[in-house]
C-alpha positions as CSV (number, residue, x, y, z in Angstrom):
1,X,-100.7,17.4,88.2
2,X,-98.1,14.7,89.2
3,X,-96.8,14.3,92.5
4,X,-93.4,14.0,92.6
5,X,-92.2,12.1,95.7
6,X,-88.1,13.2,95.0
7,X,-88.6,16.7,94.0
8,X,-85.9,19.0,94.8
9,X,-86.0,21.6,97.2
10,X,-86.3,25.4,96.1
11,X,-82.5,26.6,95.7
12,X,-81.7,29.3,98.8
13,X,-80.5,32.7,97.6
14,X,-77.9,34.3,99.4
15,X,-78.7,37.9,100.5
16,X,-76.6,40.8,99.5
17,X,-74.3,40.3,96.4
18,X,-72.7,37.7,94.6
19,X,-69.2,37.1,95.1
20,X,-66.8,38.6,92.9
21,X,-63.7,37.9,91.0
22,X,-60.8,39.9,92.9
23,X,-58.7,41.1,90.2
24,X,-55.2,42.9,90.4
25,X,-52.3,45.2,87.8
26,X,-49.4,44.1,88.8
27,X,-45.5,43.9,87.5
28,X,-45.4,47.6,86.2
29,X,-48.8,47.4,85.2
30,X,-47.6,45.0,82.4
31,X,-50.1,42.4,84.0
32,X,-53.6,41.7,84.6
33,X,-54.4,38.5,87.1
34,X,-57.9,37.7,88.6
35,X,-59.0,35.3,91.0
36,X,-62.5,33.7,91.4
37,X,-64.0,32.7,95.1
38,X,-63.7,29.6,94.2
39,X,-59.8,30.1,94.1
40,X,-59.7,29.2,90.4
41,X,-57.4,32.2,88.3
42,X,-55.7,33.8,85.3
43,X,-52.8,36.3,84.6
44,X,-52.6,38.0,81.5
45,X,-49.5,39.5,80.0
46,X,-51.0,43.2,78.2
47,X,-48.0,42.8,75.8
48,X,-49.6,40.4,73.1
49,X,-52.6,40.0,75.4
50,X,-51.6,36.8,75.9
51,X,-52.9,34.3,79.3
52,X,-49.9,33.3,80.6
53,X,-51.3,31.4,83.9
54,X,-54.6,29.5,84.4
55,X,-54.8,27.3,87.3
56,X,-57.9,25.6,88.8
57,X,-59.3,26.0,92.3
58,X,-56.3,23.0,93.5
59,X,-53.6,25.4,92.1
60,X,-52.7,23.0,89.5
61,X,-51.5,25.2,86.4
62,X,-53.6,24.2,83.2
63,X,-51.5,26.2,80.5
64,X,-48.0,25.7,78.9
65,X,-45.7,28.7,78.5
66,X,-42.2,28.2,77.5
67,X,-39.3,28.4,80.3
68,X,-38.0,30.4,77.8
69,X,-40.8,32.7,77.2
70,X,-39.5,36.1,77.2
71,X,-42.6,38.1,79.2
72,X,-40.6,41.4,79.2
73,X,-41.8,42.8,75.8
74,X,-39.1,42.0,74.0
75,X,-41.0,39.7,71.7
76,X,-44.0,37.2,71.0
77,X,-44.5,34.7,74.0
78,X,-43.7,31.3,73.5
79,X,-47.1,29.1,75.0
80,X,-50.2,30.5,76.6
81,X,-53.3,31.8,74.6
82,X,-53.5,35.0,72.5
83,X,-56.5,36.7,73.4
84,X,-55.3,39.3,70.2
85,X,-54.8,36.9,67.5
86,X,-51.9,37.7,64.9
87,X,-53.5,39.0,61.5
88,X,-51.5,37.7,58.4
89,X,-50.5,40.1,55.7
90,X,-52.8,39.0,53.4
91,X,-55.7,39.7,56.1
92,X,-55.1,43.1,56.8
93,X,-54.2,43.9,53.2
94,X,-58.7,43.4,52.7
95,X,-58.9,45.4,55.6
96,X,-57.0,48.3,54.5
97,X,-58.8,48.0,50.8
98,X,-62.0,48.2,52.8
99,X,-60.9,51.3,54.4
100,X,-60.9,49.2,58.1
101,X,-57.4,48.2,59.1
102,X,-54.2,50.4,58.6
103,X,-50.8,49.7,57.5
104,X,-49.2,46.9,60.1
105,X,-46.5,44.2,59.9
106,X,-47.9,40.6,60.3
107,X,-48.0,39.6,63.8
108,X,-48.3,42.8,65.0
109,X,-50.9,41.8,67.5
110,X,-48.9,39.6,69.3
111,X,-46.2,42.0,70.0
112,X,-47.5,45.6,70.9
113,X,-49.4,46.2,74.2
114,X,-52.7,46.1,75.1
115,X,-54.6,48.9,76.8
116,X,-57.4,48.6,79.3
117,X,-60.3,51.2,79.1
């Protein structure tokens, strides 16, 4: 076998458990937002399941929304990330031949509200 005069040292585990993502419903419970140890964190909007906020452990935000997003329900919101992404017409017509999907308008992902189980 080789010695290896820089090998690195065995990592230390940490006893007990690991840390853990402190995560919160907020706003009417209309909002889900989480925040690492390390301070990075998200906030998603349950209508449209849509990440509305993503900043790094410096605060600095990392994702565009509109300042004219409407986050109240009242329709799609402008910027962010879908999670849910909108199904065309043409998409869920397949689905509903293959006896999978039901009768929706296009988009409809984007503007109903997600439920958490």
């Amino acid at each position: 076998m080789v010695d290896r005069p820089k090998k690195p040292s065995a990592l230390s585990a940490t006893p007990g458990l690991t840390p853990q993502a402190q995560v919160t419903i907020s706003h009417s419970n209309d909002r889900v937002s989480a925040v690492l140890p390390t301070g990075e964190s998200i906030e998603v909007l349950l209508f449209g399941a849509t990440i509305i906020s993503w900043k790094d452990a410096a605060g600095n935000e990392k994702l565009w929304v509109s300042e004219k997003a409407k986050t109240d329900g009242s329709k799609a919101v402008r910027g962010g990330v879908p999670i849910v992404f909108p199904v065309s017409n043409c998409s869920w017509e397949f689905l509903i031949e293959e006896g999978i999907g039901g009768s929706v308008e296009e988009g409809s992902g984007i503007e109903s509200t997600r439920e958490l189980d």
